[in-house]
C-alpha positions in Angstrom: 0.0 0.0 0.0 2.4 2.5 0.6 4.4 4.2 -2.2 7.8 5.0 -2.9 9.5 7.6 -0.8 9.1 10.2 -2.9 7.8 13.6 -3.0 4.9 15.3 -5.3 5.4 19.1 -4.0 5.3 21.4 -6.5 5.3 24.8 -6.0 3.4 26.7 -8.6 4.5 30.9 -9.9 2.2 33.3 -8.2 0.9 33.8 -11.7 -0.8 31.2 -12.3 -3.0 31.7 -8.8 -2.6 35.1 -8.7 -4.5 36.1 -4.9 -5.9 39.3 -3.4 -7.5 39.7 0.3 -8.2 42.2 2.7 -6.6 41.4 5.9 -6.8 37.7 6.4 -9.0 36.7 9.3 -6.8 35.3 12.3 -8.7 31.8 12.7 -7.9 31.3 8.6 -4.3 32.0 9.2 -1.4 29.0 9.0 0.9 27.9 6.7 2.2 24.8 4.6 5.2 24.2 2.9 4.5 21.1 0.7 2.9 18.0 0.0 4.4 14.1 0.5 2.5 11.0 -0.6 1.8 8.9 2.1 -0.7 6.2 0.2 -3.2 5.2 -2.1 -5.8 2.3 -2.0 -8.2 1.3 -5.2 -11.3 0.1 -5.7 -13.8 2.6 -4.3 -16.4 4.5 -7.2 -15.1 6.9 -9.5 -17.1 9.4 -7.7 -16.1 8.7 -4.2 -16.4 11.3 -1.7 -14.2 11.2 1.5 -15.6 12.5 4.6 -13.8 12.3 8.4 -15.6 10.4 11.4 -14.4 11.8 14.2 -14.9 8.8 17.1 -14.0 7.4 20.6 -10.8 5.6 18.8 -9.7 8.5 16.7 -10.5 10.6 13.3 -11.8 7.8 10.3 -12.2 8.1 7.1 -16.1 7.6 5.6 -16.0 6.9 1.6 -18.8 6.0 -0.4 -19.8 6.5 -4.0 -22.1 5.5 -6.8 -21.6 2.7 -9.0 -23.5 1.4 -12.3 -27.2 0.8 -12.6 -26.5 -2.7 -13.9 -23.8 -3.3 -11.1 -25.5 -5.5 -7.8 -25.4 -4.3 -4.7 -21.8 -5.1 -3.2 -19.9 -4.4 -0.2 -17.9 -1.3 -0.6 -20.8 1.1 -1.6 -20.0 3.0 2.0 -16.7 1.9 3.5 -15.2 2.8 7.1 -11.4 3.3 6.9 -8.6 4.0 9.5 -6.8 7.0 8.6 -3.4 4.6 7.3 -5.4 3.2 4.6 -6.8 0.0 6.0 -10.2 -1.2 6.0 -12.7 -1.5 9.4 -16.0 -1.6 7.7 -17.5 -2.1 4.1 -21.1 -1.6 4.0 -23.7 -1.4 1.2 -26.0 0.5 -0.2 -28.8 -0.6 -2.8 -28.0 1.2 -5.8 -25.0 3.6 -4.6 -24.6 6.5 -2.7 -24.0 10.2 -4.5 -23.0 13.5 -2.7 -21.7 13.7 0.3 -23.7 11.5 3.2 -24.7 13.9 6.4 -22.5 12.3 9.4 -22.5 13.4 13.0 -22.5 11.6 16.0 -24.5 8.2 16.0 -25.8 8.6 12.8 -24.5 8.3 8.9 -27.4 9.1 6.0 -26.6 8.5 2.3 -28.7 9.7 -0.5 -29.1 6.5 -2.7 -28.6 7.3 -6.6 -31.9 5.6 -7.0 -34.1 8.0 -4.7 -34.5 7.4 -1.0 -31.9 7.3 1.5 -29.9 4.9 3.8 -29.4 5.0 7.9 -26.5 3.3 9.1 -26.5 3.6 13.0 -23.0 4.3 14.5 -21.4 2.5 17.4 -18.6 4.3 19.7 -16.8 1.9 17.7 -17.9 1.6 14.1 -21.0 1.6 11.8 -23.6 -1.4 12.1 -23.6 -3.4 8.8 -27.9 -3.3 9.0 -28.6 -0.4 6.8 -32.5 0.7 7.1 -34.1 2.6 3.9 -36.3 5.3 4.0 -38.1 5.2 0.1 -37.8 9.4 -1.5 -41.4 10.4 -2.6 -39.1 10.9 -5.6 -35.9 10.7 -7.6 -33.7 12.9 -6.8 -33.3 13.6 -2.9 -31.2 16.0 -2.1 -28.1 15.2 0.6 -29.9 15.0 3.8 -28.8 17.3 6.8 -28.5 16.1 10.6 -29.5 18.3 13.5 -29.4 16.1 16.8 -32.3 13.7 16.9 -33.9 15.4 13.7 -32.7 14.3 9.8 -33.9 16.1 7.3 -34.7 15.2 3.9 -35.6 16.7 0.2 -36.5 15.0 -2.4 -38.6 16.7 -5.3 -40.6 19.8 -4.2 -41.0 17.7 -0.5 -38.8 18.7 2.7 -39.4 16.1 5.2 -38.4 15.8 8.9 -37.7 12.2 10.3 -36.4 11.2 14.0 -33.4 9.1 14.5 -35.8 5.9 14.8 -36.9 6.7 11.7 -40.5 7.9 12.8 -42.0 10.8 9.8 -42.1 14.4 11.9 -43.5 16.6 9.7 -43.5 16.6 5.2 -43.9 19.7 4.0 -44.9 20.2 -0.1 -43.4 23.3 -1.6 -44.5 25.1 -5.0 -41.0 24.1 -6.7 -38.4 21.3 -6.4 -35.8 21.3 -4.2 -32.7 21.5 -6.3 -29.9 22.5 -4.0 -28.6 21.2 0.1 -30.5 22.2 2.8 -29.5 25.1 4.6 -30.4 25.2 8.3 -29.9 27.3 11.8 -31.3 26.4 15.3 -34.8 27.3 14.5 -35.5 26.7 11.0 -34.6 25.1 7.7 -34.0 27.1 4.3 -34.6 25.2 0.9 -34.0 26.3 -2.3 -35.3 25.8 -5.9 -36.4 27.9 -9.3 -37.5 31.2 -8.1 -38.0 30.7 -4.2 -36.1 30.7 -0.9 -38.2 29.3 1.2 -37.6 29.1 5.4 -39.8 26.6 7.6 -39.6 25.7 11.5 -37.9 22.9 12.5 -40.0 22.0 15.0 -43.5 21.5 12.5 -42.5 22.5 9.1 -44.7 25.8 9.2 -43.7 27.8 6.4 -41.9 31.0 8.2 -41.6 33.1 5.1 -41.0 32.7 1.0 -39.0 35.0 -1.0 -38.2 35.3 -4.5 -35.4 34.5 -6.3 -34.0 35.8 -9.5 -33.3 32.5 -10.6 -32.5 29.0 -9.8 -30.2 28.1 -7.7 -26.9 26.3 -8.1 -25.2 25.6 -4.7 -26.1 24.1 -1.1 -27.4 26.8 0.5 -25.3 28.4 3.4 -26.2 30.1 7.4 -24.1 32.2 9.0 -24.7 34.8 11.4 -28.4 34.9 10.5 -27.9 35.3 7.1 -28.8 32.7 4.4 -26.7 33.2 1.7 -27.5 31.7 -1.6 -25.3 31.1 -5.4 -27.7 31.6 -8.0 -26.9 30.1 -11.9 -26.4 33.5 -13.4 -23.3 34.1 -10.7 -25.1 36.2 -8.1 -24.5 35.1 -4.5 -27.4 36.9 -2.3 -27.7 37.4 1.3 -31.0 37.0 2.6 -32.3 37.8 6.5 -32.8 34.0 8.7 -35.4 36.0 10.4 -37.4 37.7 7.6 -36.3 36.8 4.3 -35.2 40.3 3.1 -32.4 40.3 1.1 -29.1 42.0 3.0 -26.6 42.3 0.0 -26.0 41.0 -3.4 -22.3 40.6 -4.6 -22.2 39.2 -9.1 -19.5 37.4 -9.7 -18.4 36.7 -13.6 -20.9 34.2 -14.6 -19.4 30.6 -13.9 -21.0 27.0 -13.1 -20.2 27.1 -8.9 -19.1 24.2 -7.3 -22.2 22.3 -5.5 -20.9 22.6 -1.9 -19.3 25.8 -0.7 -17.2 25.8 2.2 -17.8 28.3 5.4 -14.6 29.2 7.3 -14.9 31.9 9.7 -16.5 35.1 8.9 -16.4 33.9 4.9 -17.9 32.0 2.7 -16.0 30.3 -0.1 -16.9 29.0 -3.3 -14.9 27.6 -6.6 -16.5 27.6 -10.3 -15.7 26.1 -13.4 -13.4 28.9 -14.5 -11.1 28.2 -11.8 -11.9 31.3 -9.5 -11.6 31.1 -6.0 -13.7 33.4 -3.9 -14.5 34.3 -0.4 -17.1 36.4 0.5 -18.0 37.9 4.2 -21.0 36.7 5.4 -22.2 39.4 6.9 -21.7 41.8 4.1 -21.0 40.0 0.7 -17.7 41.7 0.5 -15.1 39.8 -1.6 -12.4 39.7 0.9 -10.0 37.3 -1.0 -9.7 35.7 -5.0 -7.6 33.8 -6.9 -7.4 31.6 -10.2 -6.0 28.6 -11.4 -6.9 26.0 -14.0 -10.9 25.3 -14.2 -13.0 23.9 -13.4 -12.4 23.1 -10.0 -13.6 20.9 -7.2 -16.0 22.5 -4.5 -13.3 23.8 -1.9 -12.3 22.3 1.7 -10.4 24.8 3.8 -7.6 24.6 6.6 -3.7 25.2 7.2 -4.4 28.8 5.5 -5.1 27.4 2.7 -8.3 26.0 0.1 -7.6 23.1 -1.0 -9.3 21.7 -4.4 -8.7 19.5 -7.3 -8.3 21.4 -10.6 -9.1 20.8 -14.2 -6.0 19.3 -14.7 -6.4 16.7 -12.5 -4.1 17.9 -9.5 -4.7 19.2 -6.1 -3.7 22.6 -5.1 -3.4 24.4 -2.0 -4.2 27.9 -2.9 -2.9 30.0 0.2 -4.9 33.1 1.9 -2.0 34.8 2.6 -0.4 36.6 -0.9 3.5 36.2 0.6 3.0 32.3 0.5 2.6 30.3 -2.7 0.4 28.0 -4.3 1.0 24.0 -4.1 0.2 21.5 -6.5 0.8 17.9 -6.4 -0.1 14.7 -8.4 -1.6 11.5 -7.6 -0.4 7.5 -8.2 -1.9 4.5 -7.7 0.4 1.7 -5.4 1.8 1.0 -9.0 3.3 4.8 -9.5 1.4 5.2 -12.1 -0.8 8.7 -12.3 -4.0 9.0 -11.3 -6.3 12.3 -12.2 -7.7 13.5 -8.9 -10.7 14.8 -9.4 -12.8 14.7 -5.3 -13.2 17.2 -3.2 -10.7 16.9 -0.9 -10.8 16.1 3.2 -8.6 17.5 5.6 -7.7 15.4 8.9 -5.1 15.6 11.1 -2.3 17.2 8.6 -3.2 14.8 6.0 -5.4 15.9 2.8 -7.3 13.0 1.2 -8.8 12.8 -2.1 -10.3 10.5 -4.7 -8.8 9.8 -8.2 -9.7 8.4 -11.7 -10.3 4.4 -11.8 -11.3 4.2 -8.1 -8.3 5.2 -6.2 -8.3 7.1 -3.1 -5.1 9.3 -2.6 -3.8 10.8 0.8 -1.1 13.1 1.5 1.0 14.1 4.3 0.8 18.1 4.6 4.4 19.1 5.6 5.7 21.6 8.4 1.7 22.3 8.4 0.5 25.1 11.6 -2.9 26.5 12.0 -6.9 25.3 12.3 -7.8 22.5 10.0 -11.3 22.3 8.6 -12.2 19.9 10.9 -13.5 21.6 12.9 -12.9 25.1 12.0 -14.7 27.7 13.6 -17.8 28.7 11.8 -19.3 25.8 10.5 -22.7 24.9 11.0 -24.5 21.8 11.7 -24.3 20.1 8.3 -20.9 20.8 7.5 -19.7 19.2 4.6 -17.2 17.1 4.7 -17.0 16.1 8.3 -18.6 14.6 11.2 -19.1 16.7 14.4 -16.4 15.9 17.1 -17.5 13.3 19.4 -17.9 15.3 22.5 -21.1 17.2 20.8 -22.4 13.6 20.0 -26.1 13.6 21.6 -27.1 11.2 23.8 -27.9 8.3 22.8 -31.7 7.1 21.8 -32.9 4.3 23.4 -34.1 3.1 20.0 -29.8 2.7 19.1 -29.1 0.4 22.4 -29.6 -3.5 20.4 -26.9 -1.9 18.0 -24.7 -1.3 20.8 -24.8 -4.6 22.1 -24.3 -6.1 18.9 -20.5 -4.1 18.5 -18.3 -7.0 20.2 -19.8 -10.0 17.9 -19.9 -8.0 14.3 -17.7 -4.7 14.4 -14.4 -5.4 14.7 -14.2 -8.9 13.4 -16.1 -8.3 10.2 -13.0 -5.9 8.8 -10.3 -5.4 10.1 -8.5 -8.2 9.3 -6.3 -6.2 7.1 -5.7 -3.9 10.3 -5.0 -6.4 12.9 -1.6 -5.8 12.9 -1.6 -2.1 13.9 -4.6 -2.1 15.9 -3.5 -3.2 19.4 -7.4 -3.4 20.6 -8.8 -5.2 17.7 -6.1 -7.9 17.6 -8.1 -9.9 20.4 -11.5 -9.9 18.6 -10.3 -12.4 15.8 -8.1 -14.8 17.5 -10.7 -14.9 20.7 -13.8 -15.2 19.8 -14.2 -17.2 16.4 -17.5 -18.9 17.0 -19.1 -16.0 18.2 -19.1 -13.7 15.2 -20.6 -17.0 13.2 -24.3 -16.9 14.3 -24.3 -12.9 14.1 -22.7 -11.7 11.3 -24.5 -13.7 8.6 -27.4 -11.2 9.6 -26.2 -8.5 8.5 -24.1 -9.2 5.8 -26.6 -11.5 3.8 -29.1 -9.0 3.3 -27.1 -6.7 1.1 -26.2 -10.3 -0.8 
């Protein structure tokens, strides 16, 4: 698995990413000086997404992707990985997972490419292998957003509320599809489609207020210090009141396709389009306060070190610094062979280590040298559906008593299941397998046969 000790970092001219910000804002500051391939596993979708589970063991990796309409289901649709590479859980999905699946605390939802979603329950320890579906009223859902006990889902023109037992809360049917993520803040949840912004209360889907939008919209939608902030298709980004729905400001950007899932870091908010510009916008007043611009189109952007990191149209990752004194970095990826690889994911940020997926199925990480300052994960100002990683595990809500049979099945099905590949550097799995052979036997046909 690993590669040769060699190193990918190359430092691009500031003219190709040629930056300007106003002063940069002290949480986004930091610094690194280069990249160094650390490893590269196959056989994951060509789409794969890579999110971080932050449990009682340490930061994991969460990959899952969509595979072929003709392809049968196999394990390997969502897969739980340590952060060295090696396998811990490979679960499945019936027909494939797209987006990015909503993760925090006891609780992993994946919108399934054929409508509907999945609900894997998490352990302190792992996820369960017993997905349970909940059928879309359409095609289509949108990635579903966690808040506590509460998961929301969109799918077509319906927002619906479900609790973590999957019991229906509340389905609310709006005048246009939902086209765009879910945007939400402690009282209510903002959905988007062609023409209308709409805000209802979390706690019984009462419409709160409806505004008009110039046109459809083409990111998630964002909340930050009680403003919704939405990318429109023309290349407007509006600010819009959480409380009333009056619009606040209004910055245009040069029309451009935007990236589906904008990043919010601090006081801005920071989105990439298909012309390879890079910009960050304050929040609170649609300001620019930073740009740059490198080979298009590029990923949607993940953000930490002082730096955005995405994969361009060339099929590298940069690191495309805040600060104008420090340059840009760019690196390739291999597969365990050494042979390129186009990376193409947005990438995920854990513990100085960037990872991100590649052409034919392989997932890439590297080591982020002599790298200071907050990562994404968590950096202050996200909200509660952050893309791109779970919430730490001390803001994990208790459990439900519904989740309680999954706990006690952990000893006889997590660990055993997968990590034989990672027995050798897991100290407290290593017992599981040689222990206790006959017990996994009568549980873990249960869940494993179902997916077969």
């Amino acid at each position: 698995m690993k590669l040769p000790a060699w190193s990918t970092c190359l430092l691009a001219l500031l003219l190709a990413w040629p930056a300007r910000a106003a002063e940069v804002p002290a949480e986004l500051a930091g610094h690194v000086s280069g990249f160094e391939a650390a490893w590269s596993l196959s056989g994951f979708s060509e789409q794969a997404t890579v999110i971080g589970l932050d449990g009682d063991r340490g930061p994991e990796l969460l990959v899952g992707g969509p595979r072929g309409a003709a392809t049968a289901p196999r394990l390997g649709d969502l897969s739980l990985l340590s952060l060295d590479g090696y396998a811990r859980r490979r679960l499945t999905a019936q027909s494939g997972l797209v987006g990015l699946p909503a993760l925090v605390g006891g609780l992993a939802v994946g919108a399934e490419a054929a409508g509907g979603c999945t609900f894997w329950f998490l352990s302190r320890r792992g996820l369960e292998n017993t997905p349970r579906r909940w059928p879309a009223a359409e095609g289509g859902l949108v990635g579903p957003v966690i808040l506590g006990d509460l998961v929301l889902l969109s799918s077509g023109p319906r927002v619906e509320a479900i609790s973590r037992s999957l019991e229906a809360l509340w389905t609310v049917e709006l005048p246009v599809t939902v086209t765009v993520g879910l945007g939400v803040d402690t009282e209510r949840a903002f959905a988007a489609g062609a023409g209308r912004l709409t805000a209802l209360d979390l706690a019984t889907g009462d419409e709160a207020w409806a505004t008009e939008l110039p046109t459809v919209p083409s990111s998630d939608l964002l909340v930050s210090a009680g403003v919704v902030i939405a990318a429109l298709a023309d290349g407007t980004i509006h600010g819009y009141d959480a409380e009333t729905g009056d619009e606040v400001w209004v910055n245009q950007l040069a029309p451009a396709t935007l990236s589906p899932h904008p990043a919010l870091a601090g006081p801005w908010a920071i989105y990439s389009a298909s012309t390879g510009q890079l910009t960050a916008l304050d929040t609170a007043t649609g300001e620019i306060g930073w740009q740059a611009n490198g080979p298009g189109p590029l990923s949607s952007p993940t953000v930490g070190y002082g730096r955005v990191f995405v994969t361009t149209g060339d099929g590298r990752l940069a690191a495309v610094p805040f600060d104008a004194n420090q340059e840009t970095l760019l690196t390739e990826g291999r597969n365990a062979e050494g042979a390129l690889v186009s990376l193409v994911g947005e990438p995920c940020l854990i513990d100085g280590r960037v990872y991100v997926a590649g052409s034919g199925g392989v997932l890439c990480a590297f080591n982020l040298v002599e790298a200071t300052g907050a990562s994404d994960w968590p950096l202050p100002g996200g909200g509660p559906n952050r893309a791109g990683h779970s919430l730490p595990a001390e803001a994990w809500p208790e459990p439900a008593a519904e989740e309680e049979p999954a706990a006690e099945e952990e000893p006889a099905v997590e660990e055993p299941a997968v990590e034989e590949p990672a027995e050798p550097t897991e100290p407290v799995a290593e017992p599981e397998p040689v222990e206790p052979p006959a017990e996994p036997a009568p549980v873990e046909p249960a869940p494993v046969e179902p997916p077969a």
